[in-house]
C-alpha positions as CSV (number, residue, x, y, z in Angstrom):
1,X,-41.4,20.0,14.3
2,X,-43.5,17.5,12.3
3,X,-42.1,14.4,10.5
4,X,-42.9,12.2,7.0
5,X,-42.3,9.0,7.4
6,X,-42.1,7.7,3.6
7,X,-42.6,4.2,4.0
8,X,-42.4,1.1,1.7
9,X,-45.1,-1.0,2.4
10,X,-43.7,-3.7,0.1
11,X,-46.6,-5.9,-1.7
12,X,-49.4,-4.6,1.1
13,X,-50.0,-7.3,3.4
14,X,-48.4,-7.1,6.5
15,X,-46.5,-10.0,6.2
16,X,-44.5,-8.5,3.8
17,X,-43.7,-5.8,5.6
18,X,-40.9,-5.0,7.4
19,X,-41.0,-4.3,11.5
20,X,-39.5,-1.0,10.6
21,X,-42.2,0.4,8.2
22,X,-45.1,-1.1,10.9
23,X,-43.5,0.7,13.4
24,X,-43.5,4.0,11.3
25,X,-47.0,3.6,10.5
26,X,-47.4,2.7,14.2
27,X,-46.2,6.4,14.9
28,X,-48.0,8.3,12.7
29,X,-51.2,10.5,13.5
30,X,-51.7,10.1,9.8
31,X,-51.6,7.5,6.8
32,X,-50.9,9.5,3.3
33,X,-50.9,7.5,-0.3
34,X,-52.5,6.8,-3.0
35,X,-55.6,5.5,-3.0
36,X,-55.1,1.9,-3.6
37,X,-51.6,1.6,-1.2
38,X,-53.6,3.2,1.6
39,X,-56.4,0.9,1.0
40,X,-54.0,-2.3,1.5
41,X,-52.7,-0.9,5.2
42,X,-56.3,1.0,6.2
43,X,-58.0,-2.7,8.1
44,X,-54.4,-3.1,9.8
45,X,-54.4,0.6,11.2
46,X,-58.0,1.3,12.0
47,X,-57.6,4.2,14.4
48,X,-55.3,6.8,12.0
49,X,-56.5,9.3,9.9
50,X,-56.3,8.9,6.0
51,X,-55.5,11.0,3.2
52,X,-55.8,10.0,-0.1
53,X,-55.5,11.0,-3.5
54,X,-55.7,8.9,-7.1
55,X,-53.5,7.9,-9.3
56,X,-50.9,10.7,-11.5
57,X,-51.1,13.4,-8.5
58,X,-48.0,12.6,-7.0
59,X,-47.1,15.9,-6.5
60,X,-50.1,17.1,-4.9
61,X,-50.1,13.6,-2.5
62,X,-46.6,15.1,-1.5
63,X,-47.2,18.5,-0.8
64,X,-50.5,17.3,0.9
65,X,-48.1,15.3,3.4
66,X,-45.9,18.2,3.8
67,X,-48.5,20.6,5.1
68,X,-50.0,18.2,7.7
69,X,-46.2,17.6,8.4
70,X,-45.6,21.1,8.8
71,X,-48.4,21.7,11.1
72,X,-46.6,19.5,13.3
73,X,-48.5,16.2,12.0
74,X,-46.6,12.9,12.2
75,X,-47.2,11.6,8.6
76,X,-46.8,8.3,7.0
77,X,-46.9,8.7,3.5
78,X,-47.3,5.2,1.8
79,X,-45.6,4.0,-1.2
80,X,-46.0,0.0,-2.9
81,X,-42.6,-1.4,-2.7
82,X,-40.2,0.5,-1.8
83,X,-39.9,4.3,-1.6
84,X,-37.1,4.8,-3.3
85,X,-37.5,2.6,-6.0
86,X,-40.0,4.8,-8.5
87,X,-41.5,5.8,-5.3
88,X,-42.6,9.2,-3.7
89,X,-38.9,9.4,-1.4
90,X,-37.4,11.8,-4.5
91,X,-40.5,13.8,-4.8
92,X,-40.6,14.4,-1.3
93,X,-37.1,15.9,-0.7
94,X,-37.7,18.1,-4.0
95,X,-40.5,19.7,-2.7
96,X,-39.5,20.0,1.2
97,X,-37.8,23.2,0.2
98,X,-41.3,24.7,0.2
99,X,-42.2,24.4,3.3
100,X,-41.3,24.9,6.8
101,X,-38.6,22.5,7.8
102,X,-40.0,19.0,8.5
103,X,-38.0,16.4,9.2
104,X,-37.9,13.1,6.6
105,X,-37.4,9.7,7.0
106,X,-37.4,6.9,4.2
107,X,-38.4,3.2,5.6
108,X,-37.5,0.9,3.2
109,X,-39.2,-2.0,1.9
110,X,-39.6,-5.1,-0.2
111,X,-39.7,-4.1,-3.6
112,X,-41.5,-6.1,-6.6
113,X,-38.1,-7.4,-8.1
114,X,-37.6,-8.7,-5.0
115,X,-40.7,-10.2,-4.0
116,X,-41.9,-11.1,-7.2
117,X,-38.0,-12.7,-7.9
118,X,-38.8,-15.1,-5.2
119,X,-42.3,-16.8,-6.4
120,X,-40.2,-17.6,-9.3
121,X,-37.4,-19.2,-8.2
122,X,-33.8,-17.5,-8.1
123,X,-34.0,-15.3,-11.4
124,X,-31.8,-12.0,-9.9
125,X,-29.2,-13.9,-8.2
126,X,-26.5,-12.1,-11.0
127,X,-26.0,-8.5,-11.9
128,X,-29.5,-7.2,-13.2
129,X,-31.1,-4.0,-14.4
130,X,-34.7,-2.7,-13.1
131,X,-36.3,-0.7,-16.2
132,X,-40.0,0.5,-15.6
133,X,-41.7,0.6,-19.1
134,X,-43.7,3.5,-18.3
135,X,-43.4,6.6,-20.9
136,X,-45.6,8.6,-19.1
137,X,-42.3,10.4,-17.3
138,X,-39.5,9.2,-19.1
139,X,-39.2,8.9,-23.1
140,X,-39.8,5.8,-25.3
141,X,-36.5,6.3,-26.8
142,X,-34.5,6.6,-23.6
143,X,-36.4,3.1,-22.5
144,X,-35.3,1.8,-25.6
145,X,-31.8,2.7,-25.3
146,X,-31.6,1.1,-21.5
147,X,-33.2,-1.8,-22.6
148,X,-30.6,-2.1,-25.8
149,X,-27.8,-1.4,-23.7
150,X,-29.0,-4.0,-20.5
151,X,-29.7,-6.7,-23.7
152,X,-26.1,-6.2,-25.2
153,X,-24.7,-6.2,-21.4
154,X,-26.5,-9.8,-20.2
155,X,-27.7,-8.4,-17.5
156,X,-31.0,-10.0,-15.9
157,X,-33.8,-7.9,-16.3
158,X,-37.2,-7.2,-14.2
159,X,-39.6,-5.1,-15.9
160,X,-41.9,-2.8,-14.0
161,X,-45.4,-0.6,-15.2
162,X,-45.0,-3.1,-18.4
163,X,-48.7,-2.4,-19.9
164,X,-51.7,-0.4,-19.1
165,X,-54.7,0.4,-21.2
166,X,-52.9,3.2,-23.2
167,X,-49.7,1.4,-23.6
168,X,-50.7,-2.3,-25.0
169,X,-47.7,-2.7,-26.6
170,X,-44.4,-2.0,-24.9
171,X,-43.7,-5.5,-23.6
172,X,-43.9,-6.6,-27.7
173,X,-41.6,-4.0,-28.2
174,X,-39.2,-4.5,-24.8
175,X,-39.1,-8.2,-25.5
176,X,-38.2,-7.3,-29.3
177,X,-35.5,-5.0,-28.2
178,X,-34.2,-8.1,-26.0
179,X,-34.4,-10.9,-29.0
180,X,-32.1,-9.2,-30.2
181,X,-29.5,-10.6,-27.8
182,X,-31.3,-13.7,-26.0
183,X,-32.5,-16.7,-27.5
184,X,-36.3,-17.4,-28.2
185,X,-36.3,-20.0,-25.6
186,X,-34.2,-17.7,-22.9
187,X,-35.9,-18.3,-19.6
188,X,-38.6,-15.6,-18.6
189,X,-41.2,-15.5,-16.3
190,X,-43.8,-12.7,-15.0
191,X,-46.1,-12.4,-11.6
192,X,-48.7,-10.3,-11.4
193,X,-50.7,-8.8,-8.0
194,X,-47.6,-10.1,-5.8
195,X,-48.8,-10.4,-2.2
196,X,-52.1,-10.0,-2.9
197,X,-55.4,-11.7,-4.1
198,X,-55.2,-13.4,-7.6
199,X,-51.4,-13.9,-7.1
200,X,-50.3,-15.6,-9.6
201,X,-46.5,-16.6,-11.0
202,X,-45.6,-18.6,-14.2
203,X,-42.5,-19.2,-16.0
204,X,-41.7,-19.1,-19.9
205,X,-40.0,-18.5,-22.9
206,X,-39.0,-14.9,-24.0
207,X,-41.0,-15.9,-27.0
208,X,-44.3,-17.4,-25.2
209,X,-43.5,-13.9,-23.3
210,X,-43.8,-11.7,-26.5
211,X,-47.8,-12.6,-26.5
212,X,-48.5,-12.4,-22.9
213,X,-51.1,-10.3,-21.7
214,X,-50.1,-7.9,-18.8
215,X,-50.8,-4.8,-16.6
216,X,-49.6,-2.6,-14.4
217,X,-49.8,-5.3,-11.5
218,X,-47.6,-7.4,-13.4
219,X,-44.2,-7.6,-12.3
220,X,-41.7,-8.9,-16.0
221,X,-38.3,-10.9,-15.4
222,X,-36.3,-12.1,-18.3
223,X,-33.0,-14.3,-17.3
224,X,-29.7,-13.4,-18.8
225,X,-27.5,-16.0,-21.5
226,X,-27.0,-18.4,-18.0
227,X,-30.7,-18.2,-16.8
228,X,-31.8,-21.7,-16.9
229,X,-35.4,-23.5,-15.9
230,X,-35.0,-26.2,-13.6
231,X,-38.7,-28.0,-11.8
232,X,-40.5,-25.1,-13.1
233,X,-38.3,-22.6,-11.4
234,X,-36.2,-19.3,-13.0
235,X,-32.5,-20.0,-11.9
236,X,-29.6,-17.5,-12.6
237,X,-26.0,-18.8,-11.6
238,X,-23.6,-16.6,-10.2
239,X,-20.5,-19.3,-10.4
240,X,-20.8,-20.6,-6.8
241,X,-20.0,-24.1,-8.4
242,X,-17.2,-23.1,-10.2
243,X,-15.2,-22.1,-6.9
């Protein structure tokens, strides 16, 4: 019987990776992904087969893993992040009903809210919400509605997928959504290509915010009501003191 490995590879590099997802990748006869993921583990894993495909065919970069799979492949089908954090882990076990019995194994990893939490400080040390601005699978209005209802319930918020060419808006309209509830000067801040050449963190104002220019390498964190700056640094507090 073959086996998918659906491994989060976390930013890319291999720092950044845990031992667990190497070792997967380690034990596979093939590396799977999207083009750019597989790109970012290809130099570390010179001697495996790749298969690609681009961007918006997840489906077929599933069922593409699944036949190599079972053919009795080992196959590590990459995902930025973690897998089961808008990654390909779900689509995976929808589909497996198609094919011959494979078995599955999702290696976790480092995801962006995570990682990119870290460059700026201690932004998601409370309750938060993860809400990916993306309407290409999910509806404008439901975003809207989970953004209203994270606003009104204080949570912290990271904000993934929060621009690309065809959506140059939706972090004017998020951060509208969130004024709302948060001050103009409540702490935000926003990294972009975490992990990776041109990484860059900064920390602002939901306002200054409101006119930043992002894409879909850019990772968005706005703090809750208690979400203070302190030496250029996001900090959340969860009450420690108050013990």
């Amino acid at each position: 019987m073959g086996k998918i490995f659906v491994v989060g590879i976390g930013p890319g590099n291999r720092l950044d990776m845990t031992a667990r997802a190497v070792a997967a990748l380690e034990r596979s006869d093939i590396i799977a992904g999207y083009t750019v993921y597989v790109d970012l583990v290809r130099s570390q894993f010179p001697q495996k087969a790749c298969l690609t495909t681009p961007m918006r065919q997840e489906a077929d970069r599933c069922r593409a893993a699944l036949e190599q799979a079972a053919g009795g492949q080992t196959v590590a089908l990459v995902c930025s992040g973690d897998a089961g954090v808008y990654g390909m882990a779900g689509l995976v076990y929808e589909l497996s009903d198609q094919y011959p019995p494979v078995e599955i194994e999702v290696v976790a990893g480092v995801t962006a809210a995570c990682s990119g939490a870290a460059l700026l400080g201690a932004p998601l040390v409370h309750d938060f919400a993860v809400i990916s601005l993306s309407d290409l699978l999910t509806p404008w209005e439901t975003i809207e509605k989970r953004l209203d209802a994270a606003g009104m319930a204080d949570f912290c918020i990271c904000l993934y997928n929060p621009a690309s060419k065809k959506r140059t808006d939706h972090l004017q309209r998020a951060c509208d959504i969130l004024l709302r509830y948060r001050s103009p000067s409540a702490a935000a801040g926003i990294v972009k290509n975490i992990g990776r050449n041109g990484e860059q963190a900064r920390v602002m104002t939901l306002l200054e915010l409101r006119e930043e220019t992002v894409d879909m390498f850019t990772t968005v964190f706005i703090g809750n009501s208690s979400t203070t700056l302190k030496n250029g640094r996001m900090v959340t507090p969860r009450g420690y003191r108050d013990v």
